[in-house]
Wavefront OBJ file of the C-alpha trace (Angstrom):
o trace
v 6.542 -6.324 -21.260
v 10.272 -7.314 -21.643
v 11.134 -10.670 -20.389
v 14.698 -11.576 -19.191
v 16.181 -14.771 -21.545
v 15.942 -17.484 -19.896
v 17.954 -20.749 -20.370
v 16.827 -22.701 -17.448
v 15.978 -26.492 -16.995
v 12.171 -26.505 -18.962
v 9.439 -26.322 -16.470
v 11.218 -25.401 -13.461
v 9.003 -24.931 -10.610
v 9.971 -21.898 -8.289
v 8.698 -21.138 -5.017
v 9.489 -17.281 -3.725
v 8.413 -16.954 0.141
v 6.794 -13.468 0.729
v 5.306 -10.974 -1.924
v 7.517 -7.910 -0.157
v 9.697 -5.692 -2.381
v 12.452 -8.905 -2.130
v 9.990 -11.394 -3.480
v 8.541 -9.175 -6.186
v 12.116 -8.133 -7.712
v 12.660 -11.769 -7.730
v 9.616 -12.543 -9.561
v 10.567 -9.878 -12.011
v 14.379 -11.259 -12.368
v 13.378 -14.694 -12.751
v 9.848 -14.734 -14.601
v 8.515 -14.134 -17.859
v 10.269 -17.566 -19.386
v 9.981 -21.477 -19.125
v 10.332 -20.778 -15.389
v 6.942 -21.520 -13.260
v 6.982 -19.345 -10.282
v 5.257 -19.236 -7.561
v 4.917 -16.442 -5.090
v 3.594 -17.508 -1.203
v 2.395 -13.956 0.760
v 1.043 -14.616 4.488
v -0.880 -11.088 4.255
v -3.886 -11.017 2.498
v -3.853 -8.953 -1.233
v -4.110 -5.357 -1.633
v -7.595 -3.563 -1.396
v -8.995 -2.398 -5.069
v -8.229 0.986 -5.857
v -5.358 3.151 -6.103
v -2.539 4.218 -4.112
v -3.685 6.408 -1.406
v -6.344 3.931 -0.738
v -3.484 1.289 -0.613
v -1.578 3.485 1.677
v -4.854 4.334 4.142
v -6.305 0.588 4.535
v -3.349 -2.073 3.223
v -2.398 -4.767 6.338
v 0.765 -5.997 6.121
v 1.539 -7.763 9.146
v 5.015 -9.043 7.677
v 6.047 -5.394 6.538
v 7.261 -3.433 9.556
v 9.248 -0.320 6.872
v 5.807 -0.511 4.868
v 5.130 3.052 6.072
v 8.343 4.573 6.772
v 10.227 6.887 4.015
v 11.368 5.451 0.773
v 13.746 6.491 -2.060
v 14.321 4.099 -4.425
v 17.940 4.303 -5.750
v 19.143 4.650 -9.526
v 19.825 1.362 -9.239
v 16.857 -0.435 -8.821
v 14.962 2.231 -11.240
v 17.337 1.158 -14.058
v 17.208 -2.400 -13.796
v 12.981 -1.833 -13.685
v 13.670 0.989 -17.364
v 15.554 -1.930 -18.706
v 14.331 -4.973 -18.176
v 10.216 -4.078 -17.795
v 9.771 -0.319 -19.141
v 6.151 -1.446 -19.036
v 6.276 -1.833 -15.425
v 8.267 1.812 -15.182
v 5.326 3.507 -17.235
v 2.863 1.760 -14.504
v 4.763 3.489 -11.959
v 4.497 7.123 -13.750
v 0.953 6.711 -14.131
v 0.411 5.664 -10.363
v 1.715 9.167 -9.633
v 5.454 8.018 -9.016
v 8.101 10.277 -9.532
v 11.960 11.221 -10.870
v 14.257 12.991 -8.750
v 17.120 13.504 -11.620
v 20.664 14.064 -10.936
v 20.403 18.187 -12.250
v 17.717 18.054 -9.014
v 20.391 16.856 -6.454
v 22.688 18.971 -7.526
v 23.837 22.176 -5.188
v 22.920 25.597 -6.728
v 26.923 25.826 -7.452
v 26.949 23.461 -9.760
v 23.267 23.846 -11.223
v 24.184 27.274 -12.430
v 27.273 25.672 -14.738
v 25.229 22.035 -15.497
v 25.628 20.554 -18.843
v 23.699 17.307 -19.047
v 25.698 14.246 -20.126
v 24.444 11.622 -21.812
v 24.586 8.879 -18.673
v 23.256 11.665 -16.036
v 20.340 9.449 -16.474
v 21.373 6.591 -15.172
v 21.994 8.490 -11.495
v 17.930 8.721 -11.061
v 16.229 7.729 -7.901
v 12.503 6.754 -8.561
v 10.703 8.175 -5.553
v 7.029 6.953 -4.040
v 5.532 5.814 -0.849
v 6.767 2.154 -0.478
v 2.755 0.693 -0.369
v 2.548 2.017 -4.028
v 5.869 1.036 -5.388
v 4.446 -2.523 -3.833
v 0.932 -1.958 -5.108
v 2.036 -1.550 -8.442
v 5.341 -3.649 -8.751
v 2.778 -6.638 -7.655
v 0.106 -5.995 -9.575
v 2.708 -6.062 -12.816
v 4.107 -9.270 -11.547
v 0.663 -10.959 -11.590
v 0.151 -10.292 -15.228
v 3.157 -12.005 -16.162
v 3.446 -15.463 -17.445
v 4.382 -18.549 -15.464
v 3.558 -16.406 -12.612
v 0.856 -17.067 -9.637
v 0.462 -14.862 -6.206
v -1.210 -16.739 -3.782
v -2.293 -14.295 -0.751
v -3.445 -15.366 2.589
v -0.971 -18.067 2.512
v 1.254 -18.863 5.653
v 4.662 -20.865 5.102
v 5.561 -23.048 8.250
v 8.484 -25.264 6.885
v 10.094 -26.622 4.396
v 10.225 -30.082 2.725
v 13.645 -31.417 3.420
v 15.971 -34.356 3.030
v 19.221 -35.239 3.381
v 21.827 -36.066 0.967
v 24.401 -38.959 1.401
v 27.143 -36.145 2.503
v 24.268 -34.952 5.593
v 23.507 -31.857 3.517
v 20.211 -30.612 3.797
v 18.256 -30.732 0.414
v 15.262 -28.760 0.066
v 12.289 -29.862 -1.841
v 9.388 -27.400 -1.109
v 7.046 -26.021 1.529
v 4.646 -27.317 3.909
v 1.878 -24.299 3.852
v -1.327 -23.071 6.188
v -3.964 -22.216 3.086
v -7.410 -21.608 3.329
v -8.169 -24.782 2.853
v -5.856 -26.281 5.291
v -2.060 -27.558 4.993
v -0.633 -27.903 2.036
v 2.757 -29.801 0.961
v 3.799 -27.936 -2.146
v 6.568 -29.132 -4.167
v 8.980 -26.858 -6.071
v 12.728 -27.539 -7.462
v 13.569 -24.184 -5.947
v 13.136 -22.440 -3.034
v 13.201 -18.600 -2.185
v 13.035 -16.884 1.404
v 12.177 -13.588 1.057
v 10.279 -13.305 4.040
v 12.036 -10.127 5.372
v 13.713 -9.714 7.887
v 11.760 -11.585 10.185
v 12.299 -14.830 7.512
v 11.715 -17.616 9.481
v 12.944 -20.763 7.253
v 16.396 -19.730 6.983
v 16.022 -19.921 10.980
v 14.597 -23.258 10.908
v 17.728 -24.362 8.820
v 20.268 -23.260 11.124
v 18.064 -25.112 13.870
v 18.453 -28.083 11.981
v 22.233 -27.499 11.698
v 22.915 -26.066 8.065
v 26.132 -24.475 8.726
v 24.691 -21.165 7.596
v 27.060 -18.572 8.911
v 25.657 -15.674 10.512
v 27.396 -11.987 11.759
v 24.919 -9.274 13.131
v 25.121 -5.864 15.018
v 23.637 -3.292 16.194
v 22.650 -0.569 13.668
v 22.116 1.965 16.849
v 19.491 3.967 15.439
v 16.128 4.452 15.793
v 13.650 5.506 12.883
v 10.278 7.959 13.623
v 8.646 8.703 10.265
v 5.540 11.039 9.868
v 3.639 11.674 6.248
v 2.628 14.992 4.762
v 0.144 15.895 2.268
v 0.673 18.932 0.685
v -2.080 21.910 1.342
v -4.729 22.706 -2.162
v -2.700 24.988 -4.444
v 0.520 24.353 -2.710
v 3.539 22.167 -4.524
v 6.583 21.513 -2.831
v 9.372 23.966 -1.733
v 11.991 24.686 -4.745
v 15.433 23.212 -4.095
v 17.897 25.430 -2.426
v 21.312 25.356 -0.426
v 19.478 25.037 2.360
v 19.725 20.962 3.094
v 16.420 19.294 3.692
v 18.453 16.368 5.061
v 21.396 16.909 7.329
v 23.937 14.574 9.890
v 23.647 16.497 13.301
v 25.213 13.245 15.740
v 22.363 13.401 17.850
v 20.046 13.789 15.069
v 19.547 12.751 11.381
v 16.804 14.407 9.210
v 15.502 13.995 5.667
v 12.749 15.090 3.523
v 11.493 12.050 1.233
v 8.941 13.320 -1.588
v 6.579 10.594 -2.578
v 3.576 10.477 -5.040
v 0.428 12.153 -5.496
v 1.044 15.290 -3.352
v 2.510 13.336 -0.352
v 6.359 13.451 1.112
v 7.245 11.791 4.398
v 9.994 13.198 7.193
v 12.026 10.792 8.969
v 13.966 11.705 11.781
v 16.773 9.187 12.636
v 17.690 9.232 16.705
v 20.598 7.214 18.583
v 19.555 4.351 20.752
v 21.396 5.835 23.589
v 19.144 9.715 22.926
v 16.571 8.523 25.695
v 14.825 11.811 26.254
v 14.855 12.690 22.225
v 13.571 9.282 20.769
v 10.458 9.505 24.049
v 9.521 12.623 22.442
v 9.768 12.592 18.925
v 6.692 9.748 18.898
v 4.813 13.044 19.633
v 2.935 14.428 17.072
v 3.381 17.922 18.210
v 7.022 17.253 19.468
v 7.672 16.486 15.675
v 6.794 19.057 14.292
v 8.476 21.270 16.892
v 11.662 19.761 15.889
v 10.857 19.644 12.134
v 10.418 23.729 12.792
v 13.765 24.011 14.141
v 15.845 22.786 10.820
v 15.861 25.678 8.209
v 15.450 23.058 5.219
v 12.471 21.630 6.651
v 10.518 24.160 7.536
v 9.793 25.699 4.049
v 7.869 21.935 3.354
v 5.854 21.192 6.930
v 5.003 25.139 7.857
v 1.138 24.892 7.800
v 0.196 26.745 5.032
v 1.929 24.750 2.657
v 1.076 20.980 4.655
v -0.429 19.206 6.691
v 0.590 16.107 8.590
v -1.222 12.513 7.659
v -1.587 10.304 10.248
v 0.661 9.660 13.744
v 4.303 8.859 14.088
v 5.231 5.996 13.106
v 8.391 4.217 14.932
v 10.631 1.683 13.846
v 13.604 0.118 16.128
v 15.262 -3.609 16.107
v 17.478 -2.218 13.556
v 20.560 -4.591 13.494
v 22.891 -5.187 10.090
v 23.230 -9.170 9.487
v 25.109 -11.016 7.136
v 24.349 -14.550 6.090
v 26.411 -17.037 3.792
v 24.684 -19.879 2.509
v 28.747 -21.771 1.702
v 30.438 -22.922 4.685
v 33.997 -23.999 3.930
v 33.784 -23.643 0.147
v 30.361 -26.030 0.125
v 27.019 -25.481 -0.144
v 25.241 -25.489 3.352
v 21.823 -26.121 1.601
v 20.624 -27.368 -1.609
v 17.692 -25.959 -3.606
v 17.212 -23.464 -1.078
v 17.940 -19.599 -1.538
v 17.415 -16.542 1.050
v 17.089 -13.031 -0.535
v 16.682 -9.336 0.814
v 16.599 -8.930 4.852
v 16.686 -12.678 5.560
v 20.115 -13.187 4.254
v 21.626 -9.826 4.119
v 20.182 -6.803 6.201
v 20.984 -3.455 6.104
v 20.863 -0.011 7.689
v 17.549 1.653 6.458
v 18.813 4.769 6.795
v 21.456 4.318 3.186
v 18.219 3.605 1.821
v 19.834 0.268 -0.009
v 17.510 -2.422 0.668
v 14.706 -2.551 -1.882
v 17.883 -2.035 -4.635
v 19.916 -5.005 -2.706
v 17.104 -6.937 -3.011
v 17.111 -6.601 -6.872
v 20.710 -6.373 -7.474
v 20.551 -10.130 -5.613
v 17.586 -11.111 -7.362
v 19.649 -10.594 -10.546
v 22.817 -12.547 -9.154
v 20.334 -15.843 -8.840
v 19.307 -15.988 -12.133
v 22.570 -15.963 -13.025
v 23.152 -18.754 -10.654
v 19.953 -20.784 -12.325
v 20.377 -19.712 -16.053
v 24.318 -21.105 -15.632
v 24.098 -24.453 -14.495
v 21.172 -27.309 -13.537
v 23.644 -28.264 -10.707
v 22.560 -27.424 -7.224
v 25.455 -27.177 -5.822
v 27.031 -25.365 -8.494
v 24.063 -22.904 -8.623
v 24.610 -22.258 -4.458
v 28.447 -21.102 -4.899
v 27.622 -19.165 -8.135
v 25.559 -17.216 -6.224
v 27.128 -16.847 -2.698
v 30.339 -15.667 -4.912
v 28.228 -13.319 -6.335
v 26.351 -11.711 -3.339
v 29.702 -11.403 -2.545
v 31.046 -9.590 -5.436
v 27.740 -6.919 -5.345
v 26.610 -6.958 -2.145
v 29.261 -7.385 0.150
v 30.977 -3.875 -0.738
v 27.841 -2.054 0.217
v 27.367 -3.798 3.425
v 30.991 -3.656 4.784
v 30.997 0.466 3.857
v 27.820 0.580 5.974
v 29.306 -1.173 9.081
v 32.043 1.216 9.132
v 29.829 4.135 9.161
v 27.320 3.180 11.258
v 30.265 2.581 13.906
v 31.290 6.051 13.559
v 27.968 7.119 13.671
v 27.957 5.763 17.070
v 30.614 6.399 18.541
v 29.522 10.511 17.710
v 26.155 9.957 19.481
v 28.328 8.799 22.297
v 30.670 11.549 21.782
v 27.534 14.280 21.726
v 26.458 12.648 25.044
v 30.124 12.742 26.994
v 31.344 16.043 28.810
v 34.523 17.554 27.559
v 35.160 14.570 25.010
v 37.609 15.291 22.394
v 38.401 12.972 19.685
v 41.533 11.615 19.342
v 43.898 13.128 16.441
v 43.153 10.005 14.252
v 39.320 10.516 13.818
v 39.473 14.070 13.507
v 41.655 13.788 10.402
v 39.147 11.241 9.448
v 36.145 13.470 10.070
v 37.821 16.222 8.260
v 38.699 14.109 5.577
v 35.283 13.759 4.767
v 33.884 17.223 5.765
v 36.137 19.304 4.259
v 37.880 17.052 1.378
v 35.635 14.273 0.103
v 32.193 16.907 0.365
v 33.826 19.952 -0.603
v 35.437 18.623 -3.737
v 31.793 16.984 -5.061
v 29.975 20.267 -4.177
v 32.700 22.025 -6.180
v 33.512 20.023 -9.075
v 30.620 18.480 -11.491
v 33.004 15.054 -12.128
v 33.601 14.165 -8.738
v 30.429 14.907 -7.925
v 28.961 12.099 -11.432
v 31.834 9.984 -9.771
v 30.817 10.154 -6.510
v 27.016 9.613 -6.967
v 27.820 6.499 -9.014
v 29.309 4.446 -5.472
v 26.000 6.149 -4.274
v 23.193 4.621 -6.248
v 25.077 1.154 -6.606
v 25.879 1.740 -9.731
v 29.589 0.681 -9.326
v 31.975 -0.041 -6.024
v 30.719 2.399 -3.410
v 34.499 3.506 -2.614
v 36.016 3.292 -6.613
v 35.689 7.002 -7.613
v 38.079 7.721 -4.558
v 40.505 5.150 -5.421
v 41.328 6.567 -8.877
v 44.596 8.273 -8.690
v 42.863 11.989 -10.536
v 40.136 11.382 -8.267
v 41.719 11.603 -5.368
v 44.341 13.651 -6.170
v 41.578 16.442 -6.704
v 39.835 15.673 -3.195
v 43.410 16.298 -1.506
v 43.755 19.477 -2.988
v 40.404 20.890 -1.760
v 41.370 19.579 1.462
v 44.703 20.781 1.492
v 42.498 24.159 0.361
v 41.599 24.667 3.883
v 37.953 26.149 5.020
v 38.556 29.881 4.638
v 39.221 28.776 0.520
v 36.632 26.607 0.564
v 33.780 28.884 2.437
v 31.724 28.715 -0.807
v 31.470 25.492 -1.090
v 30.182 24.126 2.541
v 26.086 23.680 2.917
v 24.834 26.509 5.032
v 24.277 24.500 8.870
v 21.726 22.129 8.878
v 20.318 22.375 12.351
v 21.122 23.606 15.811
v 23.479 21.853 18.281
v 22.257 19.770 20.939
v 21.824 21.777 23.714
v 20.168 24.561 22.278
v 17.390 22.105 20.478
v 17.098 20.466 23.953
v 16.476 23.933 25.435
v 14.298 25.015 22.925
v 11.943 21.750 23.029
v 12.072 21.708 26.911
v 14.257 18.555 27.582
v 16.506 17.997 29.703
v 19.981 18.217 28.008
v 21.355 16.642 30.617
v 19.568 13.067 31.026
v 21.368 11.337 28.768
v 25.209 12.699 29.122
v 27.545 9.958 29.893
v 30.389 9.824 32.355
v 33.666 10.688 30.130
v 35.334 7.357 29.788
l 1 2 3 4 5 6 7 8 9 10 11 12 13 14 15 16 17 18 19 20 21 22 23 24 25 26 27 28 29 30 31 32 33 34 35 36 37 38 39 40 41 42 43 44 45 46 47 48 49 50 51 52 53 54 55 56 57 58 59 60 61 62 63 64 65 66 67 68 69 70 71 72 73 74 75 76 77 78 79 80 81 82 83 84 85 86 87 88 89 90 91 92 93 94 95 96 97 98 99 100 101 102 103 104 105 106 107 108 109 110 111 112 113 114 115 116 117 118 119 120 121 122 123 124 125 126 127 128 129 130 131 132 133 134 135 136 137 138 139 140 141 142 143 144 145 146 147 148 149 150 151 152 153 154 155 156 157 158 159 160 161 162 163 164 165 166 167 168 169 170 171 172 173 174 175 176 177 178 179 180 181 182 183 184 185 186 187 188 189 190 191 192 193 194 195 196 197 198 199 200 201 202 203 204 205 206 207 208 209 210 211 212 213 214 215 216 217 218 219 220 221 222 223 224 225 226 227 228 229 230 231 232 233 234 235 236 237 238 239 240 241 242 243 244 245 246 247 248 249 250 251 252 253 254 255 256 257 258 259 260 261 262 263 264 265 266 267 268 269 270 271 272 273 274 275 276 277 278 279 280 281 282 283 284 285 286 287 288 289 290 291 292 293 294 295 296 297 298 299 300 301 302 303 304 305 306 307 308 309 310 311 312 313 314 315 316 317 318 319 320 321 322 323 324 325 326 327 328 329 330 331 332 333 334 335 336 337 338 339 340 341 342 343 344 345 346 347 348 349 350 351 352 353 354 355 356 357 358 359 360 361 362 363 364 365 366 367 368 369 370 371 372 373 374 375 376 377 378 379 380 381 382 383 384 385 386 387 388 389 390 391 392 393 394 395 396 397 398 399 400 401 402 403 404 405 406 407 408 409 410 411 412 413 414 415 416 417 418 419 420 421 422 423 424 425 426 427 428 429 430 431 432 433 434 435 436 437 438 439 440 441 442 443 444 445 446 447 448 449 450 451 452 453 454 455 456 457 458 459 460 461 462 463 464 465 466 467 468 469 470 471 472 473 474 475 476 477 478 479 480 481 482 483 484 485 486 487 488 489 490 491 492 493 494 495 496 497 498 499 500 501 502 503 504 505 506 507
């Protein structure tokens, strides 16, 4: 097991709110020292066994995504293959798996690929999310200085307040099987999800915690596959088993041990669609209807696991524990979904989680100081967070204005966004599916490695993507995926809706 060095104050007693994917990676960032940390979960622990028992019979109450479609980006794998290879070679043997960068790759470039030495760094680590959990927690128990205490329900926090009226934190006031429970700690961690309820009680209390939230305007409707005896999964082709439609978003998500999960992403404002995709039947209707999906859910080759499973209240939110260059708490720190929450469908979270889990043992290695400890890491979620989150906003704006645009007679964009649109379409795509660098350069914004929009900003970089654009789309047939779906109408026709319920008056 490879422990992180730790230079903190001797002893220090941690508390981490919620055993989620937030609470383990912070666990993982900040045990395995001096540190003593311990980690509060209101659900009760995992059932024995191994994964697909985990995924059939595990109750987590405070996990809404537990069973929706996971891909764990490069990210997060490499900070889990550096810091705890042990924990990585758990993972293997649970049945987890690599998707490399070679695998992502269109046939194009596959046929001319020369591995580089960092290619595998740009490796998502792919698994259902209950045994990523399953074994990521069972990991965390066996390291030292660290206790998991299930069945354990957090109401508030121990609190004072300092001379200046901020709000010092002290530790948690906990429902336990034995009763309530005051439990002291020097530090405390939300990472309650995105339902975390202490940061709430703080702004109640009038920490000037600043808050900015919208709507993410999606809808998620996930179903999981098992894959039919003496079948394996489809080989890769040009064919994309994910695609953008506007009214429709679609991706295949292989998982572990002979399982993959389809998640089809609908607008808010797709009434008659999002109705009838809860459907089992309806789902695989549309699943049938986009080319890349249908060589992985036809029936010979798999067969659906359980219902539909729906997830909405999708909203991006942005917290900031520094109001006016202060701290607005002491001792206190919110990770994952209850300070910043994101967009499921980039697929960032579990990796944000880490990436800030890393960022506050910087903050606690550095200094002793709570207030110092609160701006070192508020400056640094926003240094490696913040980029990620603010590129999200803007495309999950465009994204809905297009649903609105699919749903609007005669609309035509204005000149301005179909520059934009084409900018992307037929400069920024083209040039990665024709040219290996931009494509390495590209995927590196991707998986978080560096500044999601730096590869474009570099002068060669962009040069090149302005010259496939400039290229037009007769020069560039080659390099466009074939279509990933049918238009709106005709799916509507084909499925029996009504095309017409949900068109809006042209504004």
């Amino acid at each position: 097991m490879a422990a992180s060095s730790i230079t903190a104050m001797p002893r220090e007693e941690i508390i981490v709110v919620g055993a989620g994917i937030a609470g383990l990676c912070t666990a993982l960032r900040l045990g395995g020292g001096t540190r003593r940390i311990t980690v509060l979960e209101r659900d009760e622990a995992p059932p024995e066994g191994g994964p697909d028992i985990a995924f059939d019979e595990w109750q987590r109450r405070g996990v809404s995504q537990l069973r929706q479609s996971h891909a764990f980006l490069a990210r997060l794998r490499n900070i889990i293959r550096d810091e705890h290879p042990d924990l990585l070679a758990d993972l293997y043997a649970a049945g987890c798996r690599d998707i490399t960068f070679a695998d992502m790759l269109p046939p194009k470039l596959r046929r001319t690929y020369v591995p580089l030495a960092d290619d595998s760094d740009l490796t998502i680590l792919t698994s259902r999310r209950t045994t990523l959990e399953l074994v990521i927690r069972r990991y965390v128990q066996r390291m030292s200085g660290v206790t998991i205490r299930s069945g354990v329900k957090v109401r508030s926090l121990l609190q004072h307040s300092a001379p200046d009226g901020t709000i010092v934190v002290t530790g948690v006031v906990a429902d336990t099987a034995d009763g309530r429970e005051e439990i002291a700690a020097d530090v405390v961690v939300d990472a309650g999800g995105k339902a975390a309820n202490l940061i709430e009680q703080l702004i109640k209390s009038g920490a000037p915690i600043s808050e900015a939230a919208e709507t993410a305007g999606v809808l998620y409707f996930t179903r999981h596959y098992r894959l039919c005896d003496g079948q394996e999964e489809p080989p890769r082709s040009d064919i994309p088993a994910s695609g953008d439609l506007g009214y429709l978003k679609f991706g295949v998500f292989p998982a572990d041990n002979r399982r993959f999960s389809i998640t089809l992403c609908v607008p808010e404002i797709e009434n008659g669609l999002r109705k009838a995709v809860m459907d089992g039947d309806m789902f695989q209707r549309i699943c049938m209807e986009m080319p890349g999906l249908v060589p992985w859910v036809e029936p010979t080759r798999s067969e659906p696991v359980g219902k539909v499973i729906g997830m909405g209240d999708l909203h991006s939110r942005w917290r900031s524990l520094v109001h006016q260059g202060k701290p607005a708490v002491l001792n206190f720190f919110a990770i994952g979904d209850g300070l910043v929450r994101t967009n499921p469908l980039y697929g960032r979270g579990c990796s944000l989680a880490a990436v800030s889990a890393g960022v506050l043992r910087r903050a606690l290695d550095g200094s002793c100081n709570p207030h110092l400890r609160v701006l070192t890491y508020d400056a640094g979620i926003q240094a490696e967070v913040r980029p990620y989150y603010d590129l999200m906003l803007k495309q999950d704006r465009s994204a809905i204005r297009r649903a609105r645009a699919a749903l609007t007679p005669a609309h035509r964009p204005r000149l301005k966004a179909r520059l934009a649109k084409s900018f992307v379409d037929d400069g920024i795509t083209v040039a990665a599916r024709s040219d290996l660098r931009l494509m390495r350069a590209m995927m590196r914004g991707f998986h978080m490695l560096e500044h999601p929009e730096a590869w474009l900003k570099k002068p060669q970089n962009l040069s090149k993507v302005l010259g496939y654009w400039a290229r037009g789309r007769r020069l560039n047939a080659n390099a466009y995926a074939p279509q990933p779906g049918p238009g709106r109408p005709e799916l509507m026709q084909r499925l029996g809706l009504d095309a017409a319920a949900d068109m809006l008056r042209a504004a």
